[in-house]
C-alpha positions as CSV (number, residue, x, y, z in Angstrom):
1,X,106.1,-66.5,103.0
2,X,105.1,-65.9,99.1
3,X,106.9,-68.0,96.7
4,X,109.0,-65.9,94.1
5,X,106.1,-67.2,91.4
6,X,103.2,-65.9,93.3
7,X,105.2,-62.5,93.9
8,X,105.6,-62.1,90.1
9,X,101.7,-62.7,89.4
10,X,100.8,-60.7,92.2
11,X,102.4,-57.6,90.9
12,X,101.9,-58.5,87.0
13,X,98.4,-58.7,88.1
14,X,98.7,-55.2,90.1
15,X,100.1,-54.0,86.5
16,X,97.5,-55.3,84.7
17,X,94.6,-53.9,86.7
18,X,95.8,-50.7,87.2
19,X,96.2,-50.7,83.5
20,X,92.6,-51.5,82.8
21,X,91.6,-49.4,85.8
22,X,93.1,-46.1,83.7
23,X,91.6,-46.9,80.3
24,X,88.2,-48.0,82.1
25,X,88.5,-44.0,83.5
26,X,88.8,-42.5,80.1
27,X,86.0,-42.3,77.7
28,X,86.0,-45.0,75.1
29,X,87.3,-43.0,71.9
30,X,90.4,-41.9,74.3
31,X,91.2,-44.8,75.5
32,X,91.4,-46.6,72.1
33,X,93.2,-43.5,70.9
34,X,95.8,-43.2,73.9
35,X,96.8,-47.0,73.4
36,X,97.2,-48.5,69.7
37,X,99.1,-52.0,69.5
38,X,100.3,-53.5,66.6
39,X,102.3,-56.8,65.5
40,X,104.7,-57.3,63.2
41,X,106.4,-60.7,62.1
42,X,110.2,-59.7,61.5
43,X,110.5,-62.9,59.7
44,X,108.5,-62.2,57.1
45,X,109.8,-58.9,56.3
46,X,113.1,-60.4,56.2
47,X,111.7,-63.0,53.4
48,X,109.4,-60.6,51.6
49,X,111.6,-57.2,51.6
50,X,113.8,-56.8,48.5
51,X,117.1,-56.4,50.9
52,X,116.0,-58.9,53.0
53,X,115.6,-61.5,50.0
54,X,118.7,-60.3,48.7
55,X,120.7,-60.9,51.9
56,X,119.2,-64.5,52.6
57,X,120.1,-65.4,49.1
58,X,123.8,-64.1,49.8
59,X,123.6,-66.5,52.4
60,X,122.4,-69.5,50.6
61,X,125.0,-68.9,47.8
62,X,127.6,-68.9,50.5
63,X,125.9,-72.2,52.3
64,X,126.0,-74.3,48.3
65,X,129.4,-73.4,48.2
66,X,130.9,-73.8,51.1
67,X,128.5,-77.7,51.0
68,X,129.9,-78.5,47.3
69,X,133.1,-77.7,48.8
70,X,132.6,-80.4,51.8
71,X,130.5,-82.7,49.4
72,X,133.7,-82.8,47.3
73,X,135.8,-83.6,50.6
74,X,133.4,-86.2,51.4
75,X,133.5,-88.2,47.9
76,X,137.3,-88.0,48.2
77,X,136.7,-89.7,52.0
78,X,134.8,-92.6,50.4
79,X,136.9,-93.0,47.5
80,X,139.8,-93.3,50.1
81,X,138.3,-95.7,52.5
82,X,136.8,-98.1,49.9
83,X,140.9,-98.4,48.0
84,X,141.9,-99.0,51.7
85,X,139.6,-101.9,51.9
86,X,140.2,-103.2,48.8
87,X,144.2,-102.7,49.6
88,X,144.1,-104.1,53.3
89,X,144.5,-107.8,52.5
90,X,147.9,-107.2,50.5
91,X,149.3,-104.5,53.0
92,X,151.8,-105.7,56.0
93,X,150.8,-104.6,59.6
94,X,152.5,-101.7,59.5
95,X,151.5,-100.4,56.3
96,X,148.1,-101.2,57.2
97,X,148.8,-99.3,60.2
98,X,150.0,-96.5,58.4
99,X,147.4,-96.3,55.6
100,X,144.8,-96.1,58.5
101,X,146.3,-93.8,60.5
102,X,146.5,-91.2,56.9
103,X,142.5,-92.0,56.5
104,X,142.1,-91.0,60.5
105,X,143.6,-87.7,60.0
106,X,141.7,-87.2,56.7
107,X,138.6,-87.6,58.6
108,X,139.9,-85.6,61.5
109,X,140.6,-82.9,59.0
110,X,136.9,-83.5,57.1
111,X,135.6,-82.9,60.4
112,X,137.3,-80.0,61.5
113,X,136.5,-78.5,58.1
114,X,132.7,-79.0,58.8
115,X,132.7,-77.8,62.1
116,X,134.7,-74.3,60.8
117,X,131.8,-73.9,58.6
118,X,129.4,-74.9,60.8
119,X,130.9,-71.7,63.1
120,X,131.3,-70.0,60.3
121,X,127.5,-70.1,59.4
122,X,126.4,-69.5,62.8
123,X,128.0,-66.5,62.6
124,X,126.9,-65.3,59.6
125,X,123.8,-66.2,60.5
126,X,123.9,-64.1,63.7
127,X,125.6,-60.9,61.9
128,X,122.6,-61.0,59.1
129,X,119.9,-61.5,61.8
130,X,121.1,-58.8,64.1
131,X,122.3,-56.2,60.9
132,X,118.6,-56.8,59.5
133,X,116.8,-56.5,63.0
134,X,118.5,-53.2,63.6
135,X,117.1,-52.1,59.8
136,X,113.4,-54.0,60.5
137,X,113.4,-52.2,64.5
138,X,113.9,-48.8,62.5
139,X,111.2,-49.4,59.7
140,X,108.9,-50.3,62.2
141,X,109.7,-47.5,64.7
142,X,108.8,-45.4,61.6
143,X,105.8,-46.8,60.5
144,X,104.1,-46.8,64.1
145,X,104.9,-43.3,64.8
146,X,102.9,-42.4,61.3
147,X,100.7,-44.6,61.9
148,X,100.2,-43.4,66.1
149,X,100.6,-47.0,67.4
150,X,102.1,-46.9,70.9
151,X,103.3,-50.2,70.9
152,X,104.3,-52.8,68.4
153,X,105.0,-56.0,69.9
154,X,107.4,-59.0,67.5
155,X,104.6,-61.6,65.9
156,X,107.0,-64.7,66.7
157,X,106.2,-67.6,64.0
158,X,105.7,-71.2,64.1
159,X,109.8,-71.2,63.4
160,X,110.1,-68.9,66.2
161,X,108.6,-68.3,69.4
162,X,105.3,-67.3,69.2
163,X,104.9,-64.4,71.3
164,X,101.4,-62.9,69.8
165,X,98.7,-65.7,70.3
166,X,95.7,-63.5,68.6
167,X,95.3,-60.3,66.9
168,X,93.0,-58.5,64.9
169,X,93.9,-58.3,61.5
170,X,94.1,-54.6,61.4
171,X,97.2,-53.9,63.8
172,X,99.6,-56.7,61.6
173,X,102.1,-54.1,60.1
174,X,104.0,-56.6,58.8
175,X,103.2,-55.1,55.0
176,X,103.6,-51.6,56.2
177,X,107.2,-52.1,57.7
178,X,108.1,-54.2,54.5
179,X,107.2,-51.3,52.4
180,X,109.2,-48.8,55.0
181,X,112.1,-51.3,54.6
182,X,112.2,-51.7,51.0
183,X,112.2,-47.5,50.8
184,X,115.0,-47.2,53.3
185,X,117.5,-50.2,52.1
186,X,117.0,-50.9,48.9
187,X,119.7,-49.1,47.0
């Protein structure tokens, strides 16, 4: 009995092979020609295009706002607590009660508030990243077929998953999408 784990390797080593196997029986010049791989880091076209720029900086205009908004909301939490402090010692038990039951919900409030933007972002977030992925997917579909690569496979980053581990310089079409990408969307 083969564990699930052994299976996989068996058969992405079967791949493999046979893979090498059919470029080993083509002469060298076809076999370079009938595969081309390239890379391309999706994050850097995102931060380099002109669109892409333009939409992350949509995004950070949003993100100051919607912060000066909470900072604001904050500063008005402090203020609060520190007159309730000062006001505690002079208060009866129920309007201490009271006056700390108002500054619970005002936190509660704060807090929901962050969290809706929190969400908010996240989804902002996600529509930018899949809108701009659809965009970067096309740019880079076009570029490989001019260009006659076969397969282009996502760079990753250091912020990302880093799916490409070593390539040669010539197959990075990172530069070549971003120019693609600035023709197509910037309007």
């Amino acid at each position: 009995m083969h564990t699930t784990g052994t299976f996989f390797r068996r058969i992405t080593l079967s791949f493999v092979t046979a893979g090498i196997i059919c470029l080993g029986s083509l002469p060298a010049a076809q076999a370079a020609e009938a595969f081309k791989m390239g890379v391309v880091d999706p994050q850097t076209v995102l931060e380099k295009s002109k669109a892409g720029r333009k939409a992350l900086d949509g995004l950070k205009e949003y993100v100051t706002t919607r912060q000066k908004l909470l900072s604001g909301d904050e500063e008005d939490l402090r203020n609060t607590e520190k007159t309730l402090k000062e006001q505690l010692a002079k208060l009866s038990d129920t309007e201490k009660k009271e006056k700390e039951t108002q500054f619970r919900t005002k936190v509660q409030e704060y807090q929901k508030r962050a969290q809706e933007f929190n969400q908010e972002l996240q989804g902002k977030q996600k529509e930018l990243v899949d809108e701009y992925m659809k965009k970067i997917s096309s740019a880079t579909k076009t570029v490989a077929e001019k260009s006659g690569f076969a397969l282009v496979v996502d760079k990753g980053s250091e912020q990302t998953v880093k799916i490409v581990i070593y390539n040669k310089d010539t197959v990075d079409l990172t530069d070549q999408v971003i120019k693609e990408f600035d023709r197509v969307n910037s309007k």
